[in-house]
Structure formats: C-alpha cells, structure tokens
C-alpha positions as CSV (number, residue, x, y, z in Angstrom):
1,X,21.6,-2.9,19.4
2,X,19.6,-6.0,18.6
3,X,16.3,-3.6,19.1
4,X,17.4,-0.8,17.0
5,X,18.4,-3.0,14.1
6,X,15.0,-5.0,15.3
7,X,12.5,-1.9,14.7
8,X,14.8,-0.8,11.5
9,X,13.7,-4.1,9.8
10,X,10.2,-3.8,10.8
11,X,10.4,-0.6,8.9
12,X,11.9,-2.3,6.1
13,X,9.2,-4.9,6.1
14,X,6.5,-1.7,5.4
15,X,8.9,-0.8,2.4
16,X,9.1,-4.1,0.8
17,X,5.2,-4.8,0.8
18,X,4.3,-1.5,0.1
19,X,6.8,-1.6,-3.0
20,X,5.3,-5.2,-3.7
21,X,2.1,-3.9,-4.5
22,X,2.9,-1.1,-6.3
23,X,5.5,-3.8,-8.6
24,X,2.1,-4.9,-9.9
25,X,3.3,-8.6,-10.2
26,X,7.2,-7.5,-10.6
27,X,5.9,-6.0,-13.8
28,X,7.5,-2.6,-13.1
29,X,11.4,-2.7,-12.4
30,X,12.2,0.1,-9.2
31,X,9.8,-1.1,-7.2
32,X,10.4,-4.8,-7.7
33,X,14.3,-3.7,-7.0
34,X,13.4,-1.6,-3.7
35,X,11.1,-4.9,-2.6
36,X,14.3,-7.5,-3.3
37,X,17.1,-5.0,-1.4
38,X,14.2,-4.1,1.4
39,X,13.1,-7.7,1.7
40,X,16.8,-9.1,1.7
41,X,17.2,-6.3,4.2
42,X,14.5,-6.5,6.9
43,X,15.0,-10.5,6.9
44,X,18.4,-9.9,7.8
45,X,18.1,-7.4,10.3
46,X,15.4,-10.0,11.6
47,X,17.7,-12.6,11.9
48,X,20.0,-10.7,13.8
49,X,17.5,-9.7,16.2
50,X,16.5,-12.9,16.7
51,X,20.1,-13.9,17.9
52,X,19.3,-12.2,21.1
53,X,15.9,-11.6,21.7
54,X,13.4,-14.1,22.2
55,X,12.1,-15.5,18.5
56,X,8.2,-15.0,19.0
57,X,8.8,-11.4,20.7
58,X,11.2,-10.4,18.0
59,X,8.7,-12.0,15.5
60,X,5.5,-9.9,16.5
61,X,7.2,-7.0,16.9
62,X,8.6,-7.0,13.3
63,X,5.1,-7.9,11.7
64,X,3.6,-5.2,14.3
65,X,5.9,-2.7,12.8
66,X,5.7,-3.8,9.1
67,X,1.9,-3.9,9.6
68,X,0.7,-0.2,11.1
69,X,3.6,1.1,8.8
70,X,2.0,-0.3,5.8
71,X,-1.5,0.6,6.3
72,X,-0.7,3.7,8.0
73,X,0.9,4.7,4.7
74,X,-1.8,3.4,3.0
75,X,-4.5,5.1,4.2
76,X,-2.3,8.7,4.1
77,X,-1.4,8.1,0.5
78,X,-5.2,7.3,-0.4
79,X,-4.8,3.6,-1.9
80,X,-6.5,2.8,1.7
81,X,-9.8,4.0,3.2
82,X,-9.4,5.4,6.2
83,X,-11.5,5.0,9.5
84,X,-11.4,5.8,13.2
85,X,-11.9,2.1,13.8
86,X,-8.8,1.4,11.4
87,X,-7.0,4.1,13.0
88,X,-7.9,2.6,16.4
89,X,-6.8,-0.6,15.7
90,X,-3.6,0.3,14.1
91,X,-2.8,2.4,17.6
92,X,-4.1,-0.8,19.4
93,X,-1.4,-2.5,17.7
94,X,1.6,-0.1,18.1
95,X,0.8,-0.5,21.7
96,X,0.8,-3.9,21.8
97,X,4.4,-3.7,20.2
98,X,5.4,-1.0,22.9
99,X,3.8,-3.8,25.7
100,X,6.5,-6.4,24.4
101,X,8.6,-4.2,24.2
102,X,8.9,-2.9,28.3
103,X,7.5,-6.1,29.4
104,X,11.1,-7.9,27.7
C-alpha cells in the first residue's frame, strides 16, 4: 500500500508545481487552490510512505516522479522545448525510479 499511495503523491507533486507556475505568483485563484490541496496532498501521501519504506528511497522516488511528470507535461503542452536528449534523460530517470524500486 505504502508504494501505491508513494507513486500517487509523486503524481501529485507534478500537479502542484505545474499549477505553481501557471498561479503566476498566487496571482490567479484555481491554480493557486489546486497547488495548496495537491501540495497538502502529495506531502501527506509522502509522509505515509515514508512510515515504511526507507526515507531516502521514498524521497527520490517522489522527486523522480514529480520531476519526468512535470517536464514530460511540459514539453507535450508546449511551455517546454522538447529534445531527444531531454526525452532521454527524463527515461533515464524513470528508470532509475523503477531500479529503486525492484532493488527495495
């Protein structure tokens, strides 16, 4: 259970910084309430994790998530240039997450 709420607050972490930036400085109220409930969210779901699994694993695997997520949806949403080498790296990350992952 701990890994399923685990990669569902890693999910949350792409939600809340991809709504930060589009808040443009909290200006702009839906977006700076999605980034509060999906912050509040993900760090909770992180803490729970973390009651199990092993803090640093649990750790990169949440930023590992939040990260490819964030730029992934970037880049297909155009506010990101696109690249192989960014799409390269972004894979090289996922499997790094996967590699924690079976190696726990």
């Amino acid at each position: 259970m701990a890994w399923i709420v685990l990669v569902l607050s890693g999910v949350l972490e792409a939600v809340w910084a991809t709504a930060l930036g589009r808040s443009e400085g909290f200006s702009r109220l839906t977006p700076s309430i999605v980034f509060i409930v999906a912050l509040t969210a993900s760090m909770a779901g992180l803490a729970y994790a973390m009651r199990t699994l092993p803090i640093g694993t649990s750790y990169a695997i949440w930023v590992g998530i939040g990260a490819a997520l964030t730029v992934g949806y970037a880049m297909v949403t155009g506010t990101e240039a696109a690249s192989v080498a960014k799409v390269l790296l972004i894979a090289g990350i996922v499997v790094c997450v996967v590699g924690l992952k079976v190696l726990h």
